[in-house]
N, C-alpha and C positions, 0 to 999 in steps of 0.2 A: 334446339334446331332452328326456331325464329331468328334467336340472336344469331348464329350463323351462318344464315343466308343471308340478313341486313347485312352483313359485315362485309359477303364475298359482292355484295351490290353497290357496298360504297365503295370497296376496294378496287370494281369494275370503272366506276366513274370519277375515282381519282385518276386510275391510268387513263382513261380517257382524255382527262382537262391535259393533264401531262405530255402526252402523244400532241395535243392539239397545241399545245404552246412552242414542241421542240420543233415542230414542222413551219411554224411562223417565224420570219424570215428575220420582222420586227425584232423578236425576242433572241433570236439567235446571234443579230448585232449587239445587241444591249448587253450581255452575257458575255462578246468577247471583247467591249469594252471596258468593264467591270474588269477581267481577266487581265486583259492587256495595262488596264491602269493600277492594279494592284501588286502584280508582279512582274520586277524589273529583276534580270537574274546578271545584268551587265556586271557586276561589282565582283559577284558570284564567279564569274566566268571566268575574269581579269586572276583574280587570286586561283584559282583552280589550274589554268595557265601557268603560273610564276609557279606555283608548289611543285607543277608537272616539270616543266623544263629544270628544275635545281634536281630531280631525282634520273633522270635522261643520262 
């Protein structure tokens, strides 16, 4: 019963730190630059395009 309530207190104060980071504005740039520099779907699009118009 111990170990179970430790558990539901640290799993209180992970979503806390959680909540406090998604609401920081900091972090919310930082995350859609990571986003935006990792995926580029340009190349993606261009081919998705050509395969669509050859079956049209």
């Amino acid at each position: 019963m111990e170990l179970m309530n430790m558990g539901n207190r640290i799993n209180a104060a992970v979503e806390e730190i959680i909540r406090k980071f998604v609401k920081n504005p900091k972090f919310e740039e930082e995350i859609r630059k990571l986003i935006g520099g990792s995926i580029d779907t340009s190349e993606l699009d261009r081919e998705y395009d050509g395969l669509n118009f050859r079956y049209i």
